[in-house]
Structures are given as structure tokens and as C-alpha cells.
C-alpha positions in Angstrom: -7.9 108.6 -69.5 -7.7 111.3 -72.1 -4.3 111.3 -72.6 -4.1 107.8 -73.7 -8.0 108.4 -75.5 -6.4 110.8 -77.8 -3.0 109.3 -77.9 -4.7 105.9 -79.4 -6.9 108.8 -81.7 -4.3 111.7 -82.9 -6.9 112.6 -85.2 -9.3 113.9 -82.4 -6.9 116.2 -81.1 -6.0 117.7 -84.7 -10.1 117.9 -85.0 -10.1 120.1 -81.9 -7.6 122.2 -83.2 -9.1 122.9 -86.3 -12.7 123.8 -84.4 -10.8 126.5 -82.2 -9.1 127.8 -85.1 -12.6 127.9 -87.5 -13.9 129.2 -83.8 -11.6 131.8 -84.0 -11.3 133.0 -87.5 -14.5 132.8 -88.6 -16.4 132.7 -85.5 -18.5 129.7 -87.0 -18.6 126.1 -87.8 -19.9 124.2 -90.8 -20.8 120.8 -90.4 -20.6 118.1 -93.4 -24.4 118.0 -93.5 -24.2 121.9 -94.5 -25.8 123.4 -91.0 -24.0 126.7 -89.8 -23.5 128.0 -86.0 -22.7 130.9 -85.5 -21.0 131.6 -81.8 -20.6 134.7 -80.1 -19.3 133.8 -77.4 -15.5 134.7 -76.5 -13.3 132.2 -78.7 -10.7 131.5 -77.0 -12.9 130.7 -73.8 -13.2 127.4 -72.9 -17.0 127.1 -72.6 -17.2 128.9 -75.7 -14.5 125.5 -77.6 -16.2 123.0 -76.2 -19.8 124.0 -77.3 -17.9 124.5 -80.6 -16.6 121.3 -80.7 -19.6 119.4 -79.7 -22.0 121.3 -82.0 -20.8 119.0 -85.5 -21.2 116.2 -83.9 -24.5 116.2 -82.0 -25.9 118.4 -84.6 -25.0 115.8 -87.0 -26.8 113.0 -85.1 -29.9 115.1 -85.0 -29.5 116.3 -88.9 -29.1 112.5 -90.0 -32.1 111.0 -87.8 -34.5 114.2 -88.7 -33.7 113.2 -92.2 -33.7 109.4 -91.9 -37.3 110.3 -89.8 -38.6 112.1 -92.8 -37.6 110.0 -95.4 -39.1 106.7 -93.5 -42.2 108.5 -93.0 -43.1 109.6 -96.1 -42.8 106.3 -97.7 -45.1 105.0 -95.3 -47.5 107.3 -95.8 -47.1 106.5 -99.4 -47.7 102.2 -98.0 -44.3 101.5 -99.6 -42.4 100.1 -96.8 -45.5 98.3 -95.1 -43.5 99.9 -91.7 -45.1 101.9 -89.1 -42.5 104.2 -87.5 -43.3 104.9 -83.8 -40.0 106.0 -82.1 -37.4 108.3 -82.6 -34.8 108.5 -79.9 -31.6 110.9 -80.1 -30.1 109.4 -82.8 -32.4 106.1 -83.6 -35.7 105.1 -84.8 -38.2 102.3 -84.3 -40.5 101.2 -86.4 -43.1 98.1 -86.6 -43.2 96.2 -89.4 -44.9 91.9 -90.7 -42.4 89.9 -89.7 -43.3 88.0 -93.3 -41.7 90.9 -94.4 -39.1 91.6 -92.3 -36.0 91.5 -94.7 -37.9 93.6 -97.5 -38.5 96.3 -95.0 -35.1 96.9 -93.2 -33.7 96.7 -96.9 -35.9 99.3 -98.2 -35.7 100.9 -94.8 -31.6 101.4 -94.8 -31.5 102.7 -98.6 -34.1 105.5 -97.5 -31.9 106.1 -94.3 -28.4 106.1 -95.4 -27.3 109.4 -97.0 -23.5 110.4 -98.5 -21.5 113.3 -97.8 -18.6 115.0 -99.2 -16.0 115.2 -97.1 -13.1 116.9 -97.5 -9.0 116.7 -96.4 -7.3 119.2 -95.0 -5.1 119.6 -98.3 -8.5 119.8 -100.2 -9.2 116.1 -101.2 -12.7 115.3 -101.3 -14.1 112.1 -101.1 -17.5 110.8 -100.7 -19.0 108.7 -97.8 -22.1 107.0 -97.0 -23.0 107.4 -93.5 -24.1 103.9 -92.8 -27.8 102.9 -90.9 -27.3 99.8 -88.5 -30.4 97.9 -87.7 -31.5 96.0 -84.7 -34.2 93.7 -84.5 -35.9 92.9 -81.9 -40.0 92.5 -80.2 -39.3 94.4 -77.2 -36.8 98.1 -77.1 -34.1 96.3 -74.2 -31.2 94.5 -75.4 -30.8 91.0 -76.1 -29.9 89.1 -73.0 -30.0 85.9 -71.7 -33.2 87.0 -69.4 -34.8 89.3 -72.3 -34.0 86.7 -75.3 -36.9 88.9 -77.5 -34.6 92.2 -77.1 -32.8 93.8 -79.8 -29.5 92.2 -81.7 -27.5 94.1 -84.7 -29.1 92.3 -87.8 -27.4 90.5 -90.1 -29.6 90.2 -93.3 -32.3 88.1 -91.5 -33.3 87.5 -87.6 -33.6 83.4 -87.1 -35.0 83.8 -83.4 -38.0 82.7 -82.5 -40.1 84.8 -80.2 -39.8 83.9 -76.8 -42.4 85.2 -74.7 -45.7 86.4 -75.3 -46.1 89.5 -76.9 -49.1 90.6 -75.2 -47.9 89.8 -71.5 -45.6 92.4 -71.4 -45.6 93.5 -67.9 -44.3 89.7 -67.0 -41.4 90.1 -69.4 -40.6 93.7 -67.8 -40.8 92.5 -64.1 
């Protein structure tokens, strides 16, 4: 399966190499979000490349959310969102919210979480990216399905569903 994974993606194989060879002449890797690991670990062991090459990556995640967290937070302390954030999962965050006021608050909510990066070639070219937020809706944290209609769909500027099921019978949905 790897083979043809990284024969479909050439560009994850190139990434690899150019962890191992930051791994092994600088003994450190800089993700785009500016956080620095150091490893002292052997470098050219193979426990020591692979934490190497998953540090950016799930580092990233964290660095993005924390920041996304943070952001949401303070503006609803502030009571300019009108969201209540109660979740934050790996790399996701839930938050409550009127449903009158549904398409102001995942607006306002995605321009507080998205954040831009430099990034930069190999031959030096930077360019700038915005690291995008992708909201769900949803009155329950499962996915939409034909037996959980009220569960969480990618949104699309507005949500037209109409709840399902009573909100406050939960355990009936759940079962």
C-alpha cells in the first residue's frame, strides 16, 4: 500500500527526505508555525526519523487548534461571537451557539480560526497560505446518517435541516 501511497504522492517521499536530512544536519526541525524540536536521538535511526517526521505534522495540528481555541475564546469572553466553546478534540472544536444566529457565528468563528503561513520552496520561493477551518453543523457530535439525521454535515454557508429528534431525549437518540 505504500508503494503505490507515495507513488500517487512523490512529494511525501521528497518531504521524508528532507526531514532525515534537517534530522541529520541540524539535529532539529522547524515547523511552518515557527515551533522547534530538538532530537537527540541517533539520526540516522529509524525511531529517531519517524518521530522526526511526525513531529511537523501533529505538532501543527495541535499549534493551529491551541490557537484557533484561544482566539474563539477570547471573543467570547468579550460576548462577540454569542458562541459558547465547550469541546476541543485533537485537532477540532465545538462550540454552541442561537441557531438565529447560526451563519453570523461560524462566519465570525472561521475568520478568528484560519491563520496564514509563509511557506517556502525548496529553491527559496515563498508564498503565503491560509490554512483553511472547515465547519460542521450539527445538534448532536456523531455524523450525519440516515439513523442520526441531527449529526454533523460539512456546512455550506447555512444548514436547511430541521431538527429531527428531541434535543432533550438524548439517551433515545444514542440507543
Amino acid at each position: 500500500f505504500q508503494t503505490a501511497y507515495f507513488d500517487r504522492f512523490p512529494e511525501i517521499p521528497r518531504w521524508h527526505r528532507w526531514v532525515v536530512e534537517q534530522l541529520q544536519t541540524k539535529g532539529e526541525i522547524i515547523t511552518p508555525f515557527g515551533r522547534v524540536r530538538r532530537f537527540f536521538g541517533r539520526p540516522n535511526d529509524d525511531a529517531t526519523i519517524r518521530e522526526a517526521i511526525a513531529f511537523a505534522p501533529q505538532s501543527m495540528a495541535a499549534d493551529y487548534t491551541n490557537k484557533a481555541l484561544l482566539a474563539l475564546h477570547k471573543a467570547s469572553v468579550k460576548n462577540e461571537l454569542g458562541i459558547q466553546v465547550f469541546l476541543q478534540k485533537h485537532d477540532e472544536l465545538g462550540f454552541r451557539y442561537s441557531e438565529s444566529i447560526e451563519d453570523q457565528c461560524i462566519a465570525a468563528a472561521i475568520k478568528l480560526m484560519q491563520q496564514e503561513i509563509e511557506l517556502v520552496s525548496p529553491d527559496g520561493k515563498p508564498r503565503r497560505w491560509l490554512v483553511p477551518a472547515e465547519p460542521q453543523v450539527g445538534w448532536n457530535l456523531g455524523y450525519a446518517s440516515e439513523s442520526n439525521p441531527d449529526g454533523l454535515v460539512k456546512y455550506k454557508g447555512t444548514d436547511t435541516r430541521i431538527r429531527q429528534h428531541n434535543p432533550f431525549n438524548v439517551w433515545n437518540h444514542i440507543l
